[in-house]
PDB file of N, CA, C and O in Angstrom:
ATOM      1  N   UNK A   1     -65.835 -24.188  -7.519  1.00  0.00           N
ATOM      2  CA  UNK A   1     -64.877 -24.192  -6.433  1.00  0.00           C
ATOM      3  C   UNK A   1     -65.537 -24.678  -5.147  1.00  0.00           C
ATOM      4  O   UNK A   1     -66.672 -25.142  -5.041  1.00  0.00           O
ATOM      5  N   UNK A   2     -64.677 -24.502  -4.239  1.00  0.00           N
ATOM      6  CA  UNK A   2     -65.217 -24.858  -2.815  1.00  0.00           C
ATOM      7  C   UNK A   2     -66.619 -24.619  -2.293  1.00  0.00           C
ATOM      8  O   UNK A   2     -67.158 -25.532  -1.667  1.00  0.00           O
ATOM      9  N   UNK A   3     -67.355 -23.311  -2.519  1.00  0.00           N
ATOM     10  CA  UNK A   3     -68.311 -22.699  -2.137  1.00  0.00           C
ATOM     11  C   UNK A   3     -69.120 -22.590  -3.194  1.00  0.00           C
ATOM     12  O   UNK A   3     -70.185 -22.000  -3.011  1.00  0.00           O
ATOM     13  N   UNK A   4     -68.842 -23.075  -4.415  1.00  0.00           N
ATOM     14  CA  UNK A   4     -70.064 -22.684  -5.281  1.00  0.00           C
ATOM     15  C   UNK A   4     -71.439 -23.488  -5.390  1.00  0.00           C
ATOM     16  O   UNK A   4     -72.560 -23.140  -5.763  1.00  0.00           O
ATOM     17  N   UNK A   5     -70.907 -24.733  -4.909  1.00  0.00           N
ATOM     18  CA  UNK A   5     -72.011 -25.758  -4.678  1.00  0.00           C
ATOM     19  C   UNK A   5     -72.609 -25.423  -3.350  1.00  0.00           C
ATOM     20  O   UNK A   5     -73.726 -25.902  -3.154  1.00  0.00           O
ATOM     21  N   UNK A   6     -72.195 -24.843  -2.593  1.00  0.00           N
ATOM     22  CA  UNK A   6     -72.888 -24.274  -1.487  1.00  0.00           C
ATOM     23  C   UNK A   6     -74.084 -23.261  -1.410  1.00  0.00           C
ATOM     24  O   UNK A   6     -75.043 -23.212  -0.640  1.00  0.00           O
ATOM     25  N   UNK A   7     -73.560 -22.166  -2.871  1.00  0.00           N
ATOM     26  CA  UNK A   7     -74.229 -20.769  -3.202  1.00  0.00           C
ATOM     27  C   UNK A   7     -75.038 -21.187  -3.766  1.00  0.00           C
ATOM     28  O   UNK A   7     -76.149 -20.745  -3.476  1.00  0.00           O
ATOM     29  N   UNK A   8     -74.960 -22.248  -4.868  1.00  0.00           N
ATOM     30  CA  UNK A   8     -76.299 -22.510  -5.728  1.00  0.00           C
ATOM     31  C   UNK A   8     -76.763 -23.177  -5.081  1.00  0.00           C
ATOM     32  O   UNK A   8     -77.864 -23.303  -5.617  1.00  0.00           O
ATOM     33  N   UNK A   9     -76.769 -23.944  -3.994  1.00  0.00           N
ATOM     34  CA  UNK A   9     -77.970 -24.706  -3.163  1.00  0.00           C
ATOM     35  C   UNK A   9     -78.573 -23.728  -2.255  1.00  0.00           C
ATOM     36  O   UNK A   9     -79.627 -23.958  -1.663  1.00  0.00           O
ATOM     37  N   UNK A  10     -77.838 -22.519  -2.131  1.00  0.00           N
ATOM     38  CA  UNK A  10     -79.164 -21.432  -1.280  1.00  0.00           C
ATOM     39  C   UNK A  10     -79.672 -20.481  -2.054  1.00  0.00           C
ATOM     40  O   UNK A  10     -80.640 -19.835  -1.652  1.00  0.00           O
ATOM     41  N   UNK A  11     -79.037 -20.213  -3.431  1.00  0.00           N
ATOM     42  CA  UNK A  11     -79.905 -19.481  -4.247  1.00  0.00           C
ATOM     43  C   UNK A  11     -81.013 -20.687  -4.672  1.00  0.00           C
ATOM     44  O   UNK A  11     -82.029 -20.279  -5.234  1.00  0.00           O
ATOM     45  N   UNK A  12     -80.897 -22.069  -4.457  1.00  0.00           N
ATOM     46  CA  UNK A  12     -81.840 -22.898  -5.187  1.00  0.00           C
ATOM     47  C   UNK A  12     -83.069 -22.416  -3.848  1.00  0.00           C
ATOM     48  O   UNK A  12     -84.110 -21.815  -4.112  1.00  0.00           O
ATOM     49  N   UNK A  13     -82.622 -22.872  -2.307  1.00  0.00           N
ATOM     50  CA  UNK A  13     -83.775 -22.641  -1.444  1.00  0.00           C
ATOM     51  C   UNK A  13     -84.151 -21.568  -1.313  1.00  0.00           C
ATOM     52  O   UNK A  13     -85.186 -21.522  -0.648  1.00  0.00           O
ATOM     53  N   UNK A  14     -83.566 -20.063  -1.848  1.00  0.00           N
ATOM     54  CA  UNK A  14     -83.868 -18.997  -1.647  1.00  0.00           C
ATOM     55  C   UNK A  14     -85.218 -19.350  -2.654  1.00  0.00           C
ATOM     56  O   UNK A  14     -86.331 -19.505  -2.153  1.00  0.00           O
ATOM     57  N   UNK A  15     -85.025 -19.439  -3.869  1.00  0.00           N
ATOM     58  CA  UNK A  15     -86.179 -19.380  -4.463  1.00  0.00           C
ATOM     59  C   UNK A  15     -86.897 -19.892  -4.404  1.00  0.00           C
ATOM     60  O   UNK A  15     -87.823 -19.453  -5.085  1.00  0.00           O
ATOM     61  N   UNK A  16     -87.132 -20.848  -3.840  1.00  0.00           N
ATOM     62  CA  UNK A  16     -88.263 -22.476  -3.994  1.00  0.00           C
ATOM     63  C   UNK A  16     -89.005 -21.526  -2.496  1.00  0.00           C
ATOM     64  O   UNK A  16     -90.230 -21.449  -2.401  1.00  0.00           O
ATOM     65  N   UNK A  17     -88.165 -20.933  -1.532  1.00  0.00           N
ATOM     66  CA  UNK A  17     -88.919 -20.107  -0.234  1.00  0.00           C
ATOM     67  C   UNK A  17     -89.836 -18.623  -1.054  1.00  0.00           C
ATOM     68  O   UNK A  17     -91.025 -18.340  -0.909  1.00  0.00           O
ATOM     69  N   UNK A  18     -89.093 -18.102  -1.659  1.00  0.00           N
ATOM     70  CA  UNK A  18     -89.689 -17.127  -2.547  1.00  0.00           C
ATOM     71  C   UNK A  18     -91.017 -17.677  -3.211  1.00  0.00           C
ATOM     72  O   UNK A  18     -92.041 -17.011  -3.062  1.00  0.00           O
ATOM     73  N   UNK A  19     -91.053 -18.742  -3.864  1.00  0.00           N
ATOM     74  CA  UNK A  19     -92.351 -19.212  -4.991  1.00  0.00           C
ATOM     75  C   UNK A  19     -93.331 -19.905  -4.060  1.00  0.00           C
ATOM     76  O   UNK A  19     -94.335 -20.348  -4.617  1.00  0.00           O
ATOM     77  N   UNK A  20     -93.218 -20.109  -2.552  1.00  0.00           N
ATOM     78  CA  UNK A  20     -94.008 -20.496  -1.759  1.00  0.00           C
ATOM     79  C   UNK A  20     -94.767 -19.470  -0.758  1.00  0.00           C
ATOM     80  O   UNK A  20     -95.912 -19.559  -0.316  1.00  0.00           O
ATOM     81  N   UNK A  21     -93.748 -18.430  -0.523  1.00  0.00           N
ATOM     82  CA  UNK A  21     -94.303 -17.882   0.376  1.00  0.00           C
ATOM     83  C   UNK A  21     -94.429 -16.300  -0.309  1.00  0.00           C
ATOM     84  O   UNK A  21     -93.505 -16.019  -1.072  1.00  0.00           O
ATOM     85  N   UNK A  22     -95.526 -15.204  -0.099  1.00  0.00           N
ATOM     86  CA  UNK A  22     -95.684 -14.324  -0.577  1.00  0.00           C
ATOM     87  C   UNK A  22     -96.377 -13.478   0.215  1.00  0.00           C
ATOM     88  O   UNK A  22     -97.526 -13.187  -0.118  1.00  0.00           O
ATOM     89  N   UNK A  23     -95.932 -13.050   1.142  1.00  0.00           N
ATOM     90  CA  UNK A  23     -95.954 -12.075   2.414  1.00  0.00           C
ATOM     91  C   UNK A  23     -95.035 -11.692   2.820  1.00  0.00           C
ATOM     92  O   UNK A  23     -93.922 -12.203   2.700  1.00  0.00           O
ATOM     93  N   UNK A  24     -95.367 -10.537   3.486  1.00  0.00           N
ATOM     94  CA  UNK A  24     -94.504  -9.499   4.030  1.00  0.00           C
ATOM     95  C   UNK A  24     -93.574  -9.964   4.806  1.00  0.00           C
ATOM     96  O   UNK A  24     -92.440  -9.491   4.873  1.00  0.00           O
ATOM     97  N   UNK A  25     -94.110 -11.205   5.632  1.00  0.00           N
ATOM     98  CA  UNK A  25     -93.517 -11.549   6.494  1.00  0.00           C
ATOM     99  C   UNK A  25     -92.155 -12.542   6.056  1.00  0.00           C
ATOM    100  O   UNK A  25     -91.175 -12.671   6.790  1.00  0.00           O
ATOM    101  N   UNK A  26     -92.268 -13.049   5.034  1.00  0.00           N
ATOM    102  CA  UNK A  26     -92.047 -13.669   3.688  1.00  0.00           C
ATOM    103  C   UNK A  26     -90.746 -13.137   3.058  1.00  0.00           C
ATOM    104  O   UNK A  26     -89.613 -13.608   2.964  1.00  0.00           O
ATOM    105  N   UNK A  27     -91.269 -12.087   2.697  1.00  0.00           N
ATOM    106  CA  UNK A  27     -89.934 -11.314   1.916  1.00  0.00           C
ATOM    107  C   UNK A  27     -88.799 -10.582   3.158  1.00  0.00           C
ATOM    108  O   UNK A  27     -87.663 -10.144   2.976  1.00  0.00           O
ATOM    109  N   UNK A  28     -89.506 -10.649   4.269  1.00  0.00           N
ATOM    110  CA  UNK A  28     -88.369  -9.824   5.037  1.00  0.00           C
ATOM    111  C   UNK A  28     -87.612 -10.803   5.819  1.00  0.00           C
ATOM    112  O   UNK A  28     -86.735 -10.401   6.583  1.00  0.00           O
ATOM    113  N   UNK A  29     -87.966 -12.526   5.655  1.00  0.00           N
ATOM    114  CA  UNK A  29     -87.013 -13.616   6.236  1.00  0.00           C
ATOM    115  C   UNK A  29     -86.082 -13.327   4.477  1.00  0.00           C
ATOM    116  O   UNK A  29     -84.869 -13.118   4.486  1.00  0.00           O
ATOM    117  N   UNK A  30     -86.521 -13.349   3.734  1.00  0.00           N
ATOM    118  CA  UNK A  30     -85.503 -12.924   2.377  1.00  0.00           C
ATOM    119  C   UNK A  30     -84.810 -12.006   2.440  1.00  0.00           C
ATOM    120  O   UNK A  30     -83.610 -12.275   2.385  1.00  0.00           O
ATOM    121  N   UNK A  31     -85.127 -10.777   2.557  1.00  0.00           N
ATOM    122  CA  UNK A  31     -83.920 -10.156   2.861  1.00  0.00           C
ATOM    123  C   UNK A  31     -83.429  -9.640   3.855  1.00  0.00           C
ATOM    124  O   UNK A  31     -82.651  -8.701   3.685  1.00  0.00           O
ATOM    125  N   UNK A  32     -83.741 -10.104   5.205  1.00  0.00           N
ATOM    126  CA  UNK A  32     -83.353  -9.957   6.340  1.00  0.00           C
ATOM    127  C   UNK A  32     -82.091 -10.995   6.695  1.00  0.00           C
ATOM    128  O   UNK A  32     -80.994 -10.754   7.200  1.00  0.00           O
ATOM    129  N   UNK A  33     -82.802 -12.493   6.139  1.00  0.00           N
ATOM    130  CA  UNK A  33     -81.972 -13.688   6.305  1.00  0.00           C
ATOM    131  C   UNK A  33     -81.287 -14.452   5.192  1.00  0.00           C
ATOM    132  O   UNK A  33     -80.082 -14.702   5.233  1.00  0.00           O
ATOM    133  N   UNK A  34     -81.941 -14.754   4.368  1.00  0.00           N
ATOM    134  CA  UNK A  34     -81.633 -15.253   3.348  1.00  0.00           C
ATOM    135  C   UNK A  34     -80.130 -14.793   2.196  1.00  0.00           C
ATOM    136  O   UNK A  34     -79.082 -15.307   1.805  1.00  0.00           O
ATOM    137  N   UNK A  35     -80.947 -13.441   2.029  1.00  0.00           N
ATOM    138  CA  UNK A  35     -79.945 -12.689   0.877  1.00  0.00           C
ATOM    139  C   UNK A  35     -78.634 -12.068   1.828  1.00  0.00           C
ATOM    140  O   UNK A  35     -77.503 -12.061   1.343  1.00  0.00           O
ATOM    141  N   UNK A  36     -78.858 -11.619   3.034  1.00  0.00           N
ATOM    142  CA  UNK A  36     -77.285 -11.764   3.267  1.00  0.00           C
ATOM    143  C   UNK A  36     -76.487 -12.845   3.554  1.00  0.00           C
ATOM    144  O   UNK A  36     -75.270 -12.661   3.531  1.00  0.00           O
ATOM    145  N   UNK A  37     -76.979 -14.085   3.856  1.00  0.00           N
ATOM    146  CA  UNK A  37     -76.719 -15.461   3.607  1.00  0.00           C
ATOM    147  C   UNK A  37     -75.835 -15.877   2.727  1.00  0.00           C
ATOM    148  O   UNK A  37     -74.740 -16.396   2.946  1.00  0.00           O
ATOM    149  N   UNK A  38     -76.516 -15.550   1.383  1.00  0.00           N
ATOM    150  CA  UNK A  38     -75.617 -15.804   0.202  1.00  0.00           C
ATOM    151  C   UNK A  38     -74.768 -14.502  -0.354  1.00  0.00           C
ATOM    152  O   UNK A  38     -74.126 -14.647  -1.394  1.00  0.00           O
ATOM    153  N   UNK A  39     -74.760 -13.402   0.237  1.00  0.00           N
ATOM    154  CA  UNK A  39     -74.410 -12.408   0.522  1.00  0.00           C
ATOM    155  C   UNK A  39     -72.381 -12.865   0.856  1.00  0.00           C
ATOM    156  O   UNK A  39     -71.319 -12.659   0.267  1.00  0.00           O
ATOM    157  N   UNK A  40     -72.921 -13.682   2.375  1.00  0.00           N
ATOM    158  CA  UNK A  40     -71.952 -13.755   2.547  1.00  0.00           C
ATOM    159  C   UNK A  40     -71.130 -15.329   1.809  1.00  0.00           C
ATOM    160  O   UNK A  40     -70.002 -15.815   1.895  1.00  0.00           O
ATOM    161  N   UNK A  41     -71.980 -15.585   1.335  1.00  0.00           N
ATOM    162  CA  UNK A  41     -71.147 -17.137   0.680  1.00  0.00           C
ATOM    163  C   UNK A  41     -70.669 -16.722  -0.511  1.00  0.00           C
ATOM    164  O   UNK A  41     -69.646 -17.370  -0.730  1.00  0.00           O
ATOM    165  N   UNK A  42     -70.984 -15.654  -1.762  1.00  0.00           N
ATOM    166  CA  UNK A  42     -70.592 -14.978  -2.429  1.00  0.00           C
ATOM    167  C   UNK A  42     -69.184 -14.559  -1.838  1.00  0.00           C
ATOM    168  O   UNK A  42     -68.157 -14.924  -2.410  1.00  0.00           O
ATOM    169  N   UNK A  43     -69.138 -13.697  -0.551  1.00  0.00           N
ATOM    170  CA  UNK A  43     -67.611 -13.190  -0.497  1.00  0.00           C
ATOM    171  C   UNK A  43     -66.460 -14.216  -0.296  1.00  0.00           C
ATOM    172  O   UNK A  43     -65.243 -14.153  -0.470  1.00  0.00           O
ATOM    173  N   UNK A  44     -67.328 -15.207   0.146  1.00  0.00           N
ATOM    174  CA  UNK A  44     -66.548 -16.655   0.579  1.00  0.00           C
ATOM    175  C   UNK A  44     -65.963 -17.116  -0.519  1.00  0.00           C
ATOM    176  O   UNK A  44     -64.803 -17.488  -0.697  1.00  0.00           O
ATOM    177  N   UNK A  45     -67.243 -17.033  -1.537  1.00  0.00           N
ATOM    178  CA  UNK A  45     -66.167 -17.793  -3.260  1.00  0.00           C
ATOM    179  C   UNK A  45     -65.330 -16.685  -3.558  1.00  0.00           C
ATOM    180  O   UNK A  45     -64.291 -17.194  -3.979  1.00  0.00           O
ATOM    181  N   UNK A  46     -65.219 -15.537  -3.570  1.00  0.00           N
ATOM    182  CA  UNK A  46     -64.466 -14.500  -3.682  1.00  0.00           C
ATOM    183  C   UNK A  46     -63.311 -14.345  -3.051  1.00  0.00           C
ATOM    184  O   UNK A  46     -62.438 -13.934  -3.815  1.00  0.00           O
ATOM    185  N   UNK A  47     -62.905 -14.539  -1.785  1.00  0.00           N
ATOM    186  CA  UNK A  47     -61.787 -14.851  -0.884  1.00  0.00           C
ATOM    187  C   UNK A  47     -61.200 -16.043  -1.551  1.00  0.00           C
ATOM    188  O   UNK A  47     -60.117 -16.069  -2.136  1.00  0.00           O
ATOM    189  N   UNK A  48     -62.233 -17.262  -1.362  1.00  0.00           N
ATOM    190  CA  UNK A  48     -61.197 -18.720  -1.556  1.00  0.00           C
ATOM    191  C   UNK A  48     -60.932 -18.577  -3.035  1.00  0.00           C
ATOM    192  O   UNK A  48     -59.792 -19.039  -3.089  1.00  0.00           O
ATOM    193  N   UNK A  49     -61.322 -18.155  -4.565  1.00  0.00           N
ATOM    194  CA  UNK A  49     -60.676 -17.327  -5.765  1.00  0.00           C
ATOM    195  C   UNK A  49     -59.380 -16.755  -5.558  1.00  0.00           C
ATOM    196  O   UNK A  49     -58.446 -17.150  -6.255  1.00  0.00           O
ATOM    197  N   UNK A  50     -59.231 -16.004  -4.817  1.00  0.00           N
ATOM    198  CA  UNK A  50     -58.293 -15.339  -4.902  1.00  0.00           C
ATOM    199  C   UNK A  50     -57.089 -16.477  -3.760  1.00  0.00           C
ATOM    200  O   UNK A  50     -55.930 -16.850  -3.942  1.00  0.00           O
ATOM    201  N   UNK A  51     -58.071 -16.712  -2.628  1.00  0.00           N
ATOM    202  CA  UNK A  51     -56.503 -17.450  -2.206  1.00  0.00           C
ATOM    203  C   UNK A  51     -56.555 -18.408  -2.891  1.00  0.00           C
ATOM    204  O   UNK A  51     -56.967 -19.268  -2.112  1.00  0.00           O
ATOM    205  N   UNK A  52     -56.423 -18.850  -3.800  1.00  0.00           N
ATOM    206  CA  UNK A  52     -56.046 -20.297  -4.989  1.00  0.00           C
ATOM    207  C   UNK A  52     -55.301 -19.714  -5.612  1.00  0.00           C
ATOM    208  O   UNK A  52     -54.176 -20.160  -5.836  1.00  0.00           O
ATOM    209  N   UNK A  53     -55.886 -18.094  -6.245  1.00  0.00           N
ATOM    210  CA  UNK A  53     -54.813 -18.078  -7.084  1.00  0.00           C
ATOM    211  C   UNK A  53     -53.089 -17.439  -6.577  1.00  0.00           C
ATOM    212  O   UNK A  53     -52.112 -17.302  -7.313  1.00  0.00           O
ATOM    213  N   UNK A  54     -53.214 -17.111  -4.916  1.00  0.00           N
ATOM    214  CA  UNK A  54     -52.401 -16.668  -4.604  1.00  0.00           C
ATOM    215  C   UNK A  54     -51.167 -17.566  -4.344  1.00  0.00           C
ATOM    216  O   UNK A  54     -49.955 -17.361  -4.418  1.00  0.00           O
ATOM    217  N   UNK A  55     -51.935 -18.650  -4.007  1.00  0.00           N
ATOM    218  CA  UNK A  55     -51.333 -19.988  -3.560  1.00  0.00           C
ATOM    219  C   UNK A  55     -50.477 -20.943  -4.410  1.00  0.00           C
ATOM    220  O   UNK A  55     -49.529 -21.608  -3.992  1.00  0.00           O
ATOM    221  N   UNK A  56     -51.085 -20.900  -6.008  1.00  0.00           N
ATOM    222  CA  UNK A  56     -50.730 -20.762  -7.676  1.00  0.00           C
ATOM    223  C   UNK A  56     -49.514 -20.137  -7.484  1.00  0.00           C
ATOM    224  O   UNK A  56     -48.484 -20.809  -7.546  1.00  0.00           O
ATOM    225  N   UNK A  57     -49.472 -18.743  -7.220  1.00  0.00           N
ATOM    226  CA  UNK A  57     -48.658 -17.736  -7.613  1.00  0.00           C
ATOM    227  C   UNK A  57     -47.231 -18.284  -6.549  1.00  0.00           C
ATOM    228  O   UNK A  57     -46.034 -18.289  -6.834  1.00  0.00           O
ATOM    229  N   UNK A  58     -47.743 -18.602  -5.602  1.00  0.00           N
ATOM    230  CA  UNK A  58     -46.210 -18.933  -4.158  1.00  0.00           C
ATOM    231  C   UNK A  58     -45.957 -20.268  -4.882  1.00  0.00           C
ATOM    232  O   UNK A  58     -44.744 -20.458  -4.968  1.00  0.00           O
ATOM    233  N   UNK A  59     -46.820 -21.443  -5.535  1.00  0.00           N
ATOM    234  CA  UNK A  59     -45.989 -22.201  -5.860  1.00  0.00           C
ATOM    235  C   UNK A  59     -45.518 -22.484  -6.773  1.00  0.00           C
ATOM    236  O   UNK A  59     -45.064 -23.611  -6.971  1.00  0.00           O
ATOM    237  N   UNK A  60     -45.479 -21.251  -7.850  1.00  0.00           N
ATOM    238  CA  UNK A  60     -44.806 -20.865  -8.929  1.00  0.00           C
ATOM    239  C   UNK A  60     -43.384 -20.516  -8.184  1.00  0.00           C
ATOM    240  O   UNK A  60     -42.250 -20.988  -8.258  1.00  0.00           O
ATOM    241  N   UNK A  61     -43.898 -19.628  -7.550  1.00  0.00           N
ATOM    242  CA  UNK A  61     -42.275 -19.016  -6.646  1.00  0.00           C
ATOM    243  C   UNK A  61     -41.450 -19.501  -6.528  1.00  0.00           C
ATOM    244  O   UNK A  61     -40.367 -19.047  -6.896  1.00  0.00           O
ATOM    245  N   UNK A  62     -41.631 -20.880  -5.841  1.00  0.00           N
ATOM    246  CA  UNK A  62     -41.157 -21.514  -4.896  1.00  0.00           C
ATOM    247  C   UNK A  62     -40.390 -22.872  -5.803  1.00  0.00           C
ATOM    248  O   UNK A  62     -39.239 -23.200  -5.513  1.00  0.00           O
ATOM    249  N   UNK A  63     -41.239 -23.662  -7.015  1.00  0.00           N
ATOM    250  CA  UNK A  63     -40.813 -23.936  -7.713  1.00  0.00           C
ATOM    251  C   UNK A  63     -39.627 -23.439  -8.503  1.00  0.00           C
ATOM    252  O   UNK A  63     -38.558 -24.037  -8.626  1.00  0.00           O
ATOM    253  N   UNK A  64     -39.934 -22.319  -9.000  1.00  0.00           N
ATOM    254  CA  UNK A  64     -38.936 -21.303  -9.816  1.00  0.00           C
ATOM    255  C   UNK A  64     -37.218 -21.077  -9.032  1.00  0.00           C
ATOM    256  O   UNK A  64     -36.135 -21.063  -9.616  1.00  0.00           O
ATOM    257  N   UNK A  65     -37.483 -20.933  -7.648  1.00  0.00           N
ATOM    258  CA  UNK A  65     -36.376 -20.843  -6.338  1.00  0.00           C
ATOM    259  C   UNK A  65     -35.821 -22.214  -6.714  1.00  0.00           C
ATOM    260  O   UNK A  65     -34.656 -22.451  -7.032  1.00  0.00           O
ATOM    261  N   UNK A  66     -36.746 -23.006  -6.636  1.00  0.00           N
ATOM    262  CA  UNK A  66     -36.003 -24.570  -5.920  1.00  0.00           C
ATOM    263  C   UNK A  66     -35.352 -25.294  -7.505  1.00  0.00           C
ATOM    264  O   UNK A  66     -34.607 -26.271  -7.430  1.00  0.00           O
ATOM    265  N   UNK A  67     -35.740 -24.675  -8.934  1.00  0.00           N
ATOM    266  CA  UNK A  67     -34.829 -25.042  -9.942  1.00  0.00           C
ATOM    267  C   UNK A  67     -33.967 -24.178 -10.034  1.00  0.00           C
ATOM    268  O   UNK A  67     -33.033 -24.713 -10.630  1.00  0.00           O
ATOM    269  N   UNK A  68     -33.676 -22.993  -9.766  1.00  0.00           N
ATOM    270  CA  UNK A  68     -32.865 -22.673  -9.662  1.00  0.00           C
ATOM    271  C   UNK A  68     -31.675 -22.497  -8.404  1.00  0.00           C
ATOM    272  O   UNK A  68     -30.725 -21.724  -8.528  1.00  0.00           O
ATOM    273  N   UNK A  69     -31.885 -23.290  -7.264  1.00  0.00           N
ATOM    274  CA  UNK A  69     -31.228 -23.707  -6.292  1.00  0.00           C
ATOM    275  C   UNK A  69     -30.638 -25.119  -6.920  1.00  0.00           C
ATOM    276  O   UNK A  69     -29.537 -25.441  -6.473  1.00  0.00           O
ATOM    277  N   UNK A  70     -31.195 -25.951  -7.841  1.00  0.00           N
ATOM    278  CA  UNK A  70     -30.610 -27.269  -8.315  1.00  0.00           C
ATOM    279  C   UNK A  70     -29.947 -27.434  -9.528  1.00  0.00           C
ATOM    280  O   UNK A  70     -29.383 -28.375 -10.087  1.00  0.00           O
ATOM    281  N   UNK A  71     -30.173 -26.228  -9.791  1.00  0.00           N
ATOM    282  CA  UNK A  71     -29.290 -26.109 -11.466  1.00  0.00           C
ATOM    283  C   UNK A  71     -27.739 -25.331 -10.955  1.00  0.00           C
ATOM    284  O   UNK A  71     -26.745 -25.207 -11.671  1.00  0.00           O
ATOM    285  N   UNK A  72     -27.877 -24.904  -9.611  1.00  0.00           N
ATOM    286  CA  UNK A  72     -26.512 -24.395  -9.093  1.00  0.00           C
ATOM    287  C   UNK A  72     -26.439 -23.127  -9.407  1.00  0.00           C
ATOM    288  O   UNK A  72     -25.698 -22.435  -8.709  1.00  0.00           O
ATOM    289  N   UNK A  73     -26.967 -22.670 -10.210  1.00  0.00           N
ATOM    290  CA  UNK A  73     -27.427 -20.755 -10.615  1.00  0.00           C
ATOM    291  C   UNK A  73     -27.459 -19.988  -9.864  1.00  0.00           C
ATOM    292  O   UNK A  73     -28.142 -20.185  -8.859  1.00  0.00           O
ATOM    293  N   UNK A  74     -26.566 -18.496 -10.061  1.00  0.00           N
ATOM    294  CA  UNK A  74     -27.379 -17.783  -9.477  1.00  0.00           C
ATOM    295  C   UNK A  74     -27.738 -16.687 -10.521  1.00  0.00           C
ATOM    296  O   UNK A  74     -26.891 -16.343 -11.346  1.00  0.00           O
ATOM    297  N   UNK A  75     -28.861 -16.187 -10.500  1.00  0.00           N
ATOM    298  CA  UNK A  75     -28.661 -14.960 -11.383  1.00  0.00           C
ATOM    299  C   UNK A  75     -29.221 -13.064 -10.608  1.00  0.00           C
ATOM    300  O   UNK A  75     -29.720 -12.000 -10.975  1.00  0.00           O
ATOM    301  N   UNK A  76     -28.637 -13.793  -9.303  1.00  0.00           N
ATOM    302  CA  UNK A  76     -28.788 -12.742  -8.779  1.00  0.00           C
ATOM    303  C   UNK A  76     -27.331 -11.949  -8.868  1.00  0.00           C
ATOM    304  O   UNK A  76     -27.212 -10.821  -8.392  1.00  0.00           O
TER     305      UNK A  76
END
């Protein structure tokens, strides 16, 4: 999706920073900076997931309304 090519290019630099650097100082740009980073690009693919499929779902709706506005129906 939108963000996943985003997430695996910072889990790719997360690690390539991980296998280079190995200090304290090191691991706490990792999880100080890094891991909530993808932290938050994770919730990002998680949001834009769900609004796709919500968006799916309205233009099911909306479809479903507009044949049955042209077939002259009502079955309400």
């Amino acid at each position: 999706m939108m963000f996943d090519d985003v997430l695996g290019m910072s889990r790719y630099c997360t690690d390539e920073f991980c296998n280079s650097v190995r200090d304290e100082f090191g691991a706490s740009i990792v999880a100080d900076v890094l891991e909530p980073i993808q932290n938050e690009i994770s919730s990002l693919c998680a949001f834009n997931e769900e609004f796709q499929q919500n968006a799916t779902n309205v233009n099911q709706v909306l479809q479903e309304a507009q044949s049955l506005q042209m077939g002259g129906g009502s079955s309400l």
